[in-house]
C-alpha positions in Angstrom: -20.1 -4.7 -8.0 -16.2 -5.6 -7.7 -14.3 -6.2 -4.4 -10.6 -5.3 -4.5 -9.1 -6.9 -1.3 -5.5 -6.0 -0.7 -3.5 -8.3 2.1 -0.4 -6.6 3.5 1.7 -7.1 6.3 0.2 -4.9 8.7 -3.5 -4.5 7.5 -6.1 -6.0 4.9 -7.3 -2.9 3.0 -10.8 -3.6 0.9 -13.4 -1.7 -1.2 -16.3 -2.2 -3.5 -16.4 -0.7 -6.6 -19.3 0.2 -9.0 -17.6 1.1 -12.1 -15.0 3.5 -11.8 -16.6 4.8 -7.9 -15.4 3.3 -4.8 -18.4 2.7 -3.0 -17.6 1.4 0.4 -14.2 0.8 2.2 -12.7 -0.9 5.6 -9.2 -1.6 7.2 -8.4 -4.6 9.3 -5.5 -6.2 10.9 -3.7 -9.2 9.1 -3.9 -12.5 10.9 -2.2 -15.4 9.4 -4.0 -17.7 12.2 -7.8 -16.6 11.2 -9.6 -19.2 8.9 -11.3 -18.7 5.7 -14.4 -19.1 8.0 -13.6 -16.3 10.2 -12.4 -13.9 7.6 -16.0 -14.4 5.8 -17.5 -14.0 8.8 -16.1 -10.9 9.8 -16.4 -9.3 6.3 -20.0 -10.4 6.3 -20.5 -8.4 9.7 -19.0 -5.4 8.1 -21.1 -6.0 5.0 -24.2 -5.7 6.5 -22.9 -2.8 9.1 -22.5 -0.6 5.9 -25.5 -1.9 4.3 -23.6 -3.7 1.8 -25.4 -7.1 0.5 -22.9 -9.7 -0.6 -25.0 -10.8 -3.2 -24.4 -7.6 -5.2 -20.8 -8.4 -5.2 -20.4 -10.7 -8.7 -16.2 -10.3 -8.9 -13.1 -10.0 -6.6 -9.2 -9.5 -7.4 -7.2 -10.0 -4.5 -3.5 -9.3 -4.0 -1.6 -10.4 -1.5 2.4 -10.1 0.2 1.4 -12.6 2.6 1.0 -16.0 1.1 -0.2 -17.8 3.9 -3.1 -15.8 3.2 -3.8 -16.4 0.0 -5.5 -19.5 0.3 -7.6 -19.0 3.2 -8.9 -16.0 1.7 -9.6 -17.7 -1.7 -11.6 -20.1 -0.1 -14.0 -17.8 1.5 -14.4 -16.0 -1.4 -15.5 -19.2 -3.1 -17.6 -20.2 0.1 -18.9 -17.0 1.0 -19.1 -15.1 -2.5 -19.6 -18.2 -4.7 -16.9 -16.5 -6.8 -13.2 -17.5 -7.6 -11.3 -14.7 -7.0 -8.6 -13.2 -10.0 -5.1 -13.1 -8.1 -2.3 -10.6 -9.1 0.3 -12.5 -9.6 2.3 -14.5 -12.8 -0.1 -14.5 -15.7 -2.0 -11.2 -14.9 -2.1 -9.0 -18.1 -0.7 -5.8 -16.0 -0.4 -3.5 -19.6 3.1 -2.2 -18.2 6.2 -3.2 -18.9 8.7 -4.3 -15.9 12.3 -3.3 -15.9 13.5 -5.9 -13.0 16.0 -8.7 -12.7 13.1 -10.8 -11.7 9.8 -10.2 -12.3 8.2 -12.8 -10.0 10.1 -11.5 -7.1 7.9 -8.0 -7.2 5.6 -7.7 -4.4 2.1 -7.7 -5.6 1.6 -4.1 -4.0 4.1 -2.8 -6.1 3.0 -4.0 -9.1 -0.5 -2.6 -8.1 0.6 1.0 -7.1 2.4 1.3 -10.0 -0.4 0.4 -12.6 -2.7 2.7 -10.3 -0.8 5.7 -10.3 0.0 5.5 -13.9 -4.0 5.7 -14.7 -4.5 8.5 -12.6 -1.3 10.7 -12.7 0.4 9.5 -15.7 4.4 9.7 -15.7 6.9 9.9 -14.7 6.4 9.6 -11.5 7.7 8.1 -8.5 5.1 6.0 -5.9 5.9 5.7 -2.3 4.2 3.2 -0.3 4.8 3.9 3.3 3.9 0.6 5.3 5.6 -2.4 7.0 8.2 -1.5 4.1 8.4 1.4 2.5 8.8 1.4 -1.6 10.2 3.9 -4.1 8.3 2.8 -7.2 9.8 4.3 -10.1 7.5 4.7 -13.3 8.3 6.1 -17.2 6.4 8.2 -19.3 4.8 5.2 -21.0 4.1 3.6 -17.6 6.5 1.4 -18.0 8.1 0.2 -14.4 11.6 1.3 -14.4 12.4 -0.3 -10.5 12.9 1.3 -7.1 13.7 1.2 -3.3 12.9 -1.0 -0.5 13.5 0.9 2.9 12.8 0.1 6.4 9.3 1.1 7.6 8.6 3.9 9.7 7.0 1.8 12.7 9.4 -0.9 12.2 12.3 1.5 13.1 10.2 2.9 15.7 9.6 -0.6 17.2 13.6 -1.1 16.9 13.9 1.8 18.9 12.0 1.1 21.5 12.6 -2.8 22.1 16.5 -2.4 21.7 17.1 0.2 24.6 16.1 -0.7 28.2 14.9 3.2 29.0 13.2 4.3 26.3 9.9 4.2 25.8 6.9 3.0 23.2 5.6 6.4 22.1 2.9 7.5 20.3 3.9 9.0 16.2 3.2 12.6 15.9 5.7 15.2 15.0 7.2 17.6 17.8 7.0 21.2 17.4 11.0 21.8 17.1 14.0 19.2 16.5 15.9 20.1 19.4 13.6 19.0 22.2 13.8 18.9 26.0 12.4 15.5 26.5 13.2 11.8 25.7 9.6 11.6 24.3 9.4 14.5 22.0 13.6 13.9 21.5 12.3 10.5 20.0 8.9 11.8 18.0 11.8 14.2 16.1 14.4 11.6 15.0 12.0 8.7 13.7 9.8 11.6 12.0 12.3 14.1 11.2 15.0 11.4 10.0 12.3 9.5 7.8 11.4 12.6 5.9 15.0 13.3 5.4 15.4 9.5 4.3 12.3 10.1 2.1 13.5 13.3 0.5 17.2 12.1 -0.1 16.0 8.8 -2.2 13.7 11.1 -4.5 16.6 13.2 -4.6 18.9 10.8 -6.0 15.8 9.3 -8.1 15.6 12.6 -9.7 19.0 13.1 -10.3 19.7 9.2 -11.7 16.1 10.3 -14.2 17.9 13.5 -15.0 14.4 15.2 -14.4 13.9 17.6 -11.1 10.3 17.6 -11.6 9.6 14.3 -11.5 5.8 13.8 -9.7 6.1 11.6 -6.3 2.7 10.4 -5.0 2.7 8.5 -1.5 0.3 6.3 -0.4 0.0 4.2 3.4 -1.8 4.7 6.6 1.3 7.5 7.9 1.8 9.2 3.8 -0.5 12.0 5.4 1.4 12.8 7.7 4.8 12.1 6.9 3.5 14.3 3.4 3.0 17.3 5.4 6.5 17.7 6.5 8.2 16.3 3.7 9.8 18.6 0.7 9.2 16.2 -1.9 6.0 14.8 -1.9 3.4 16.3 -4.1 0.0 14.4 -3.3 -1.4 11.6 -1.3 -3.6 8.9 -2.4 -4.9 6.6 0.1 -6.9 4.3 -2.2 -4.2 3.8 -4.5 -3.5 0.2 -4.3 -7.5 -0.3 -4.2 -7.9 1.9 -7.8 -4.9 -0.4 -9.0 -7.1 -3.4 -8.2 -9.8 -2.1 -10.2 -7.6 -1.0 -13.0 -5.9 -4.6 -13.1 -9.3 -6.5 -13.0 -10.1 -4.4 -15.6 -7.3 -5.2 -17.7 -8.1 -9.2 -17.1 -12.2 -9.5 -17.1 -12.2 -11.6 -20.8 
């Protein structure tokens, strides 16, 4: 069995894989102040909640935009596991070529998503990874990683919003019925949704247009690409376990 453990900003997204079928999956917050220790603790609990035994697992590729985490993390897989994990990161055989200034300085979850979607979808396509950041992941025919976006995320500009102006207030994401609204709630819901789709839509735009190909596929992936999906123009599927089926495609790639 292979566990793919991804570390963002925001969450800590892991699965275990038998051959090509995710098995099991969970979501927890990031916490740059939790131990090794605890981390392997609490996975353990979860573990045995889905019936998982950690025996069973015999590899782990972890990848990582928080580095503080990385060595916590690689220590409880070594403690708790008895396994040293594979890292994405310099030296990984990725099989795609990247078309970037610097190549060190692309976020692990780019480089994931990229190398997942390919397998899956083929190209081109475009992979948009709505988080903490959102990324415009731009891919060639041959897979090859042409470069992208990096925008604001959704709930940071949300968070902006709401700690900037004295009146208004936290509010929960869902979109409002109609765009010209009658209260400072749903008046709220409609600009942060509304204007992200249209910030969404007008980067794939130009994408396309810089590709010289309309039909360009765009896959999104995050814990609001659902949602945002529904209301966008642009968006043709969503994949949730993307950056998990990238893992398994990587460690795949680097098991010799």
């Amino acid at each position: 069995m292979l566990l793919v453990i991804d570390i963002g900003n925001s969450n800590i997204v892991m699965g275990t894989y038998t051959g090509k079928n995710l098995m099991k999956h969970w979501r927890i917050s990031t916490d740059t102040q939790k131990t090794g220790d605890e981390y392997g603790m609490l996975i353990n609990d979860l573990f045995r909640y889905q019936g998982v035994n950690i025996s069973d697992v015999k590899d782990i590729i972890i990848s990582s935009v928080v580095p503080p985490l990385v060595v916590p993390m690689t220590k409880m897989c070594e403690r708790y596991f008895k396994i040293h994990p594979l890292i994405v990161g310099p030296g990984i055989k990725t099989g795609i070529k990247l078309n970037y200034e610097n190549p060190g300085a692309i976020g692990a979850d780019r480089i994931v998503n990229v190398v997942g979607a390919y397998e899956q979808y083929g190209g081109p396509l475009i992979v948009i990874d709505i988080g903490t950041a959102t990324t415009f992941d731009v891919v060639a025919k041959n897979g090859d990683f042409l470069g992208g976006v990096i925008a604001p995320g959704i709930m940071a500009s949300a968070d902006s919003l709401f700690s900037s102006t004295a009146k208004l207030p936290r509010i929960e994401l869902v979109p409002p019925k109609k765009v010209i609204c009658h209260n400072t709630v749903t008046g709220m819901q409609a600009g942060i949704i509304y204007g992200y789709v249209g910030l969404i839509d007008e980067i794939v735009k130009r994408i396309r247009g810089e590709l010289d190909n309309p039909e360009v596929k765009v896959i999104a992936t995050g814990g609001l690409a659902k949602m945002l999906s529904k209301e966008s123009a642009t968006i043709n599927r969503t994949d949730h376990f993307l950056t998990l089926s990238g893992l398994r495609v990587l460690y795949e790639r680097n098991r010799g």
